[in-house]
N, C-alpha and C positions, 0 to 999 in steps of 0.2 A: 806412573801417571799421577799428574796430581789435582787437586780437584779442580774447574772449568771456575766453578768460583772464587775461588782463592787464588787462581791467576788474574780474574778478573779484577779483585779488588789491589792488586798489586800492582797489577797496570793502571789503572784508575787514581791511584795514589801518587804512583810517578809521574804521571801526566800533572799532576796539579803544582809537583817540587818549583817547578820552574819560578812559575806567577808566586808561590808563596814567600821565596825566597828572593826576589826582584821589590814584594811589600816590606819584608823584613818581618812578616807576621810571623806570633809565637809558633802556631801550628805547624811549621818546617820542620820543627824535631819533634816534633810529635806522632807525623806524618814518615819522617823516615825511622821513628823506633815501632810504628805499625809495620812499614816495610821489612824493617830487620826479624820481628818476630814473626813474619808470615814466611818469610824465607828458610828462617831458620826451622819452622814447624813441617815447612815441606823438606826441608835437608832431610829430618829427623825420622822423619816419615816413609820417604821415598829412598834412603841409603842401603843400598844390598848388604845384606850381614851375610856373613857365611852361614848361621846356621839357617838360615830362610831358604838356600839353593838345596841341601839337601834332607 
């Protein structure tokens, strides 16, 4: 499970790709390299290892 806010702020970033990228504003890869490492911290975080099951 991963944290409520850290979905929150990923959804909230996605929601904004749209309009940022319609201005051509700098923030669009700014906004999707915040996306990639919130992703990536919940992969990292939340990926079952074998030695965690026993």
């Amino acid at each position: 499970m991963a944290q409520s806010c850290t979905l929150d702020d990923i959804s909230y970033a996605v929601a904004k790709l749209p309009a940022l990228l319609e201005k051509g504003s700098e923030e669009f890869l700014s906004e999707c390299e915040s996306i990639r490492s919130w992703t990536e911290k919940i992969y990292h975080t939340q990926y079952p290892h074998l030695y965690s099951v026993f």
